[in-house]
C-alpha positions, -999 to 999 in steps of 0.1 A, spaced: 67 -221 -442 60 -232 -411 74 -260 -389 58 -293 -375 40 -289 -346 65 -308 -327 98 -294 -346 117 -275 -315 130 -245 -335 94 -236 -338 75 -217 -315 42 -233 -311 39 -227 -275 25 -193 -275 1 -205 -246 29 -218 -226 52 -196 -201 85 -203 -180 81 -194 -146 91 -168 -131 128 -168 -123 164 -156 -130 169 -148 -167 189 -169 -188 220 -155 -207 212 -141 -240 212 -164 -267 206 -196 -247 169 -212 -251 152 -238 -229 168 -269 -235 139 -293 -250 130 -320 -234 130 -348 -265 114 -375 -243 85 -359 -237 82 -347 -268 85 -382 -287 64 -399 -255 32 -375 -264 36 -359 -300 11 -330 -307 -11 -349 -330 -19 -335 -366 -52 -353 -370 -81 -329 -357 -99 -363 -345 -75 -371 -322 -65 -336 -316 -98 -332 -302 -102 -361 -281 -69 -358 -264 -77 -320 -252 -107 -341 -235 -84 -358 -212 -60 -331 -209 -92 -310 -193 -96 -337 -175 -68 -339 -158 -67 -302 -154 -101 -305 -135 -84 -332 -111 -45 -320 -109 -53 -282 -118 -49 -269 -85 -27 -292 -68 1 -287 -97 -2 -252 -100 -9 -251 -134 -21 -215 -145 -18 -211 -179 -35 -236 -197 -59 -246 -177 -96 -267 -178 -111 -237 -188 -94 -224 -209 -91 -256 -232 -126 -266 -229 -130 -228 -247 -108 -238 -273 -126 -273 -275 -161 -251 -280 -148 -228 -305 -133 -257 -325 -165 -277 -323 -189 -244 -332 -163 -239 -362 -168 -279 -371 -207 -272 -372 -205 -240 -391 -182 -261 -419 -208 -285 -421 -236 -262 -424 -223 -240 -450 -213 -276 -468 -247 -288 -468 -254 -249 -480 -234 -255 -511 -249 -284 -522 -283 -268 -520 -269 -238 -539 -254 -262 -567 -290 -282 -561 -310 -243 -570 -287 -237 -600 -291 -275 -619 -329 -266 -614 -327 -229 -629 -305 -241 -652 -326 -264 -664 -351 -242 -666 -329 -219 -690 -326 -248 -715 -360 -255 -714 -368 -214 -723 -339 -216 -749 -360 -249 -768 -393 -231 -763 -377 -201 -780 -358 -222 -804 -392 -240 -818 -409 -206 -823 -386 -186 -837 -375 -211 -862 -413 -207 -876 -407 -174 -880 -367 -176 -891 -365 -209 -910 -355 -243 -896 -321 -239 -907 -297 -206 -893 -293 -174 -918 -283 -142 -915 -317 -142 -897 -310 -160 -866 -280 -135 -860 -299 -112 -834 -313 -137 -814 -283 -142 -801 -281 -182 -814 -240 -191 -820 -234 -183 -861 -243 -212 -878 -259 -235 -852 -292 -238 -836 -280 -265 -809 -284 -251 -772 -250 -241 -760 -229 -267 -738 -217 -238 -716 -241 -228 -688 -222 -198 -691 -235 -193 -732 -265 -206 -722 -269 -179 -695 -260 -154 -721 -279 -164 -750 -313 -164 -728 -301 -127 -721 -300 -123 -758 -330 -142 -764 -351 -115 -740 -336 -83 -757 -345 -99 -794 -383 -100 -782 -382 -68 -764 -372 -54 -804 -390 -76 -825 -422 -83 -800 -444 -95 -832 -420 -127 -830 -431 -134 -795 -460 -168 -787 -472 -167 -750 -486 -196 -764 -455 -213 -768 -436 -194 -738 -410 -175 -758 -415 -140 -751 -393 -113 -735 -408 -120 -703 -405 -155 -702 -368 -151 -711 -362 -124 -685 -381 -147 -659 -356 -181 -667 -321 -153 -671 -333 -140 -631 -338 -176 -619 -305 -186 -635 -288 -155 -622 -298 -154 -585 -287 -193 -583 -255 -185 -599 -248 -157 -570 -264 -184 -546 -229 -204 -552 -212 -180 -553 -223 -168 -517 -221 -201 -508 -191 -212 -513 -177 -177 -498 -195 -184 -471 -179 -218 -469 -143 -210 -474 -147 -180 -443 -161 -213 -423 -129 -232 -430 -106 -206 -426 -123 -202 -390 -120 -237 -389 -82 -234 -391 -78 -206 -370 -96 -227 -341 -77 -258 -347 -44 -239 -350 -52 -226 -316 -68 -258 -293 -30 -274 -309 -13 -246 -294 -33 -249 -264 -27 -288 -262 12 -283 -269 13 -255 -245 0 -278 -219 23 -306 -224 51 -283 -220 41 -268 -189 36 -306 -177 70 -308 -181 80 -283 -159 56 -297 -133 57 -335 -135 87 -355 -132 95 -381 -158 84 -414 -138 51 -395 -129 21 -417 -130 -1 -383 -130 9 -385 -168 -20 -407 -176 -47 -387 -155 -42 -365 -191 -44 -393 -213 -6 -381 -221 22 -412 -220 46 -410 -186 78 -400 -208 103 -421 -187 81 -453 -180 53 -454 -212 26 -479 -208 7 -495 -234 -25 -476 -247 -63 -484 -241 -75 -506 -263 -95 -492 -296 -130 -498 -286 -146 -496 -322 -144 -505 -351 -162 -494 -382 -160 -507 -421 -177 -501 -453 -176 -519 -482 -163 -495 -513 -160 -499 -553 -127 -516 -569 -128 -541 -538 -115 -521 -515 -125 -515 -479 -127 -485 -461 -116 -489 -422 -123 -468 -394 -116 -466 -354 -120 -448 -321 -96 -429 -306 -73 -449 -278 -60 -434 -250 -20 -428 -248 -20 -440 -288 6 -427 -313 1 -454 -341 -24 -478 -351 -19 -511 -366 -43 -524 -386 -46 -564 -394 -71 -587 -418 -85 -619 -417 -96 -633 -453 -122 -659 -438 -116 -695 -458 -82 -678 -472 -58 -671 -438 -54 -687 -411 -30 -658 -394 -39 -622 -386 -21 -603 -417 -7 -565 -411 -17 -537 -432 0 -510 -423 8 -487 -398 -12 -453 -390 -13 -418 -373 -49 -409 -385 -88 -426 -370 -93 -441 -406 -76 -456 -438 -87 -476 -471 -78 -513 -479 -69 -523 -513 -63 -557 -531 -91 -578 -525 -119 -598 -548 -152 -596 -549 -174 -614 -528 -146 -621 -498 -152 -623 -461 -126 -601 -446 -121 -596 -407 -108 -565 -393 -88 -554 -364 -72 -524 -351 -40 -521 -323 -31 -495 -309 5 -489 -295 34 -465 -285 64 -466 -271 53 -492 -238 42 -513 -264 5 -530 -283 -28 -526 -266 -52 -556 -267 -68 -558 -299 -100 -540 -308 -132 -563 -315 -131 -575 -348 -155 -561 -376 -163 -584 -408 -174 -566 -444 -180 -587 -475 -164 -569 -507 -176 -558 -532 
């Protein structure tokens, strides 16, 4: 299993060398430098994940040279930033590609039951209204004449339904569209949607696995950065924030959250989300009930851009705010937002 990003027995920082220098007895490591670490954790959410390696090439492009950074450089993590956001697209497309898929195969399917009733109603002028020994070929479960559940039986009984009118073709009403034809025409419709989802969601899963590999390596990239900060920057540096990073021995507060967003959801509950703050490691988020409180009430505290509110009744005004804060303290407080619930 592997360790948190931030754990020091684990060796994230593939991206990140030591100078050059005289070699350290065997068995010794680097010694960790826990401030910096807690000042500017590696975060977990891909949100913020991303928008921090925006500053940090930021403050590549202005420090880069000056600093002598050389392994993680503006370049470099604006590659990782474009191979992260390709993979993000690709996700999306081959999620909206799913849904069409499932989309094709409720329409075949469909379809199939609509060729099994057509075959049902002719056949049972030929067979009987009720099943008998009769019914047996057509493929029609023993002792029932009710459609299948299953898409699966369904998909199998149309296949049945084809090879019974190939045999018996006096049975057959174009009429009526039950013939061998029809039946092969609704089993190949069902079919090639069924292997639509199923390429589909392959297709999907080989998007988020690219996904992950392109995450795991803009975090490397981003923790590999803040370590070779460390070697460069002294504690008290105020070239901290030109990164958007904290300055380990002197944090200052974040920048505020500049927006908030809300939405109205079912069982009264509201669903809250926020923009990234600059220099943020938590994010508190606070309530109004309008006519109810007359003080700001805390929710919770939070890593991620987003979280859902529970516990109110319908038809309240509730105000919403967000602060962000770390270690040098609370930022101002976002704008408020205001949602009636549902």
């Amino acid at each position: 299993m592997l360790g948190d990003w931030d754990d020091p027995l684990t060796r994230w920082d593939e991206f990140f060398w030591l100078p050059a220098g005289p070699a350290q007895p065997a068995g010794r490591r680097k010694k960790i430098n826990r401030k910096t670490m807690a000042s500017n954790p590696t975060p977990d959410n891909n949100s913020i994940l991303r928008a921090l390696a925006d500053r940090l090439a930021d403050g590549c492009d202005q420090h880069e040279g000056a600093l002598g950074i050389v392994q993680n450089t503006e370049a470099r993590i604006r590659i990782d930033i474009g191979a992260l956001d390709g993979a993000e697209l690709q996700v999306g497309l081959k999620k909206a590609a799913v849904s069409d898929a499932y989309d094709a195969l409720q329409t075949a399917d469909a379809a199939g039951v609509t060729c099994i009733g057509n075959c049902k109603l002719r056949l049972q002028q030929k067979l009987g209204q009720k099943w008998s020994a009769a019914w047996e070929p057509t493929g029609f479960p023993t002792g029932s004449l009710a459609v299948p559940d299953s898409q699966d039986e369904r998909f199998t009984l149309i296949n049945d339904l084809k090879l019974y009118f190939m045999a018996v073709p006096a049975n057959e009403s174009a009429e009526m569209e039950a013939t061998a034809a029809a039946c092969l025409a609704a089993w190949t419709a069902l079919s090639d949607a069924r292997q639509g989802v199923a390429t589909a969601e392959s297709a999907q899963t080989t998007a988020m696995n690219n996904r992950s590999t392109a995450e795991h390596a803009l975090r490397m990239r981003v923790r590999g950065l803040i370590n070779e900060l460390e070697q460069l920057l002294g504690e008290d540096d105020p070239r901290w924030e030109d990164f958007g990073l904290n300055i380990p021995g002197n944090p200052s507060a974040p920048e505020p959250v500049e927006t908030v967003t809300l939405e109205a959801m079912t069982n009264h509950r509201i669903g809250v989300g926020w923009t990234y703050a600059t220099r943020a490691i938590r994010y508190r988020v606070e309530t109004m009930i309008v006519g109810v409180d007359t003080e700001w009430q805390n929710k919770g505290s939070f890593k991620d851009l987003e979280t859902t509110l529970k516990n109110f009744s319908a038809g309240q005004v509730v105000k919403v705010r967000v602060i962000a804060g770390n270690d040098g303290g609370d930022a101002a407080p976002s704008p408020e937002g205001e949602v009636t619930v549902t």
